[in-house]
Backbone as CSV, one residue per row, in Angstrom:
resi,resn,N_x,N_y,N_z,CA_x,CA_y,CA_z,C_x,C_y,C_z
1,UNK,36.708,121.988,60.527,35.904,121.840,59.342,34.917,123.011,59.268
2,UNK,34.784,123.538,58.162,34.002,124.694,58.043,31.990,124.074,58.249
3,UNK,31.415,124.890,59.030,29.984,125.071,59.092,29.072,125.098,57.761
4,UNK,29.519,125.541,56.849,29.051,125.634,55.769,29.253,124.601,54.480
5,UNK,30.325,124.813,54.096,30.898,123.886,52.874,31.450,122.541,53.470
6,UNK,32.140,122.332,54.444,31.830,121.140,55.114,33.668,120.482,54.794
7,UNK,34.095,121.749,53.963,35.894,121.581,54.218,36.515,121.647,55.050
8,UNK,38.011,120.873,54.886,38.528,121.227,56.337,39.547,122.713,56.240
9,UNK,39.628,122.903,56.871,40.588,124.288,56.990,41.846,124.382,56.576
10,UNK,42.553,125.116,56.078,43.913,125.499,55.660,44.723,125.439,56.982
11,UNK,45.978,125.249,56.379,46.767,125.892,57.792,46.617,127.362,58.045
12,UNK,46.511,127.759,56.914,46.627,129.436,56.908,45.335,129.587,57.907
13,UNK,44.118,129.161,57.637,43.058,129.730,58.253,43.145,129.461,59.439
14,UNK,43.316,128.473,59.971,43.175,127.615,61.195,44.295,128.755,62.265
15,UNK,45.495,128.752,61.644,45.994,129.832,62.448,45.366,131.350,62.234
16,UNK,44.578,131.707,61.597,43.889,133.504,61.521,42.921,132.807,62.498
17,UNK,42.479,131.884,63.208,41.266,131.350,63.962,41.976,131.120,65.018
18,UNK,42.880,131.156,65.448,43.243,130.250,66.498,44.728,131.372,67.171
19,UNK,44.757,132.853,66.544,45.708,133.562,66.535,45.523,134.871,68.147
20,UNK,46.098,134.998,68.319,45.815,136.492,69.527,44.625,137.539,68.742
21,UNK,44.922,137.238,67.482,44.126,138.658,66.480,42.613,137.598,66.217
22,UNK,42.373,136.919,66.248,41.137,135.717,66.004,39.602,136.394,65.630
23,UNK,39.396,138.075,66.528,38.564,138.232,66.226,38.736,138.981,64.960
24,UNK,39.710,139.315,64.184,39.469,139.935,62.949,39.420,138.935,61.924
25,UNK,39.064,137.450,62.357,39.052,136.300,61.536,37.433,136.128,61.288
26,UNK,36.792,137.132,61.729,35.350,136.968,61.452,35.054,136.008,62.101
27,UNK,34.259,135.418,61.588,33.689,133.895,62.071,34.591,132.770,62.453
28,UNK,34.589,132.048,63.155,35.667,131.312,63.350,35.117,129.691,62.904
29,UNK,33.869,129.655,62.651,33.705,128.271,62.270,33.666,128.196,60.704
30,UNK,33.927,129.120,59.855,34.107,129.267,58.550,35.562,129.051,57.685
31,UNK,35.129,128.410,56.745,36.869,128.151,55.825,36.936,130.038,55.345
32,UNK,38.258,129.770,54.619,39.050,130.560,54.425,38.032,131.555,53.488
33,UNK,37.996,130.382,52.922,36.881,130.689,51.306,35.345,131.660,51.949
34,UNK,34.668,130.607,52.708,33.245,131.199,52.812,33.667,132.825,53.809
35,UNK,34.371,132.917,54.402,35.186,134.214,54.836,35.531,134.926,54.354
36,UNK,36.176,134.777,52.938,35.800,135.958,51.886,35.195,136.307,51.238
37,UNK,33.966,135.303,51.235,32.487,135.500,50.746,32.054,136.755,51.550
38,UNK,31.882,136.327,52.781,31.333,137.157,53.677,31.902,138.280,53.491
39,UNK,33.242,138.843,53.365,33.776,139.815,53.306,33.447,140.629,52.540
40,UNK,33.400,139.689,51.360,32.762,140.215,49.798,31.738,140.808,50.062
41,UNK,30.631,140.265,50.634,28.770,140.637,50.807,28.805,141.695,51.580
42,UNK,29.963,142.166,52.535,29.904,143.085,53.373,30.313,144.691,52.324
């Protein structure tokens, strides 16, 4: 469940979180969504 919005995760995300590559998943307690927020702000 995401830290923020309080959704639960995609499959898609859950595996970019849970993958060998995990740290290019940014944050890992974040949905898919607030992760491309962040991306966005960056």
């Amino acid at each position: 469940m995401c830290k923020r919005c309080r959704r639960k995760f995609t499959d898609e995300r859950w595996e970019e979180t849970t993958a060998r590559t995990a740290w290019k998943a940014g944050d890992l307690l974040v949905c898919g969504d607030c992760h491309a927020d962040d991306v966005a702000r960056e």
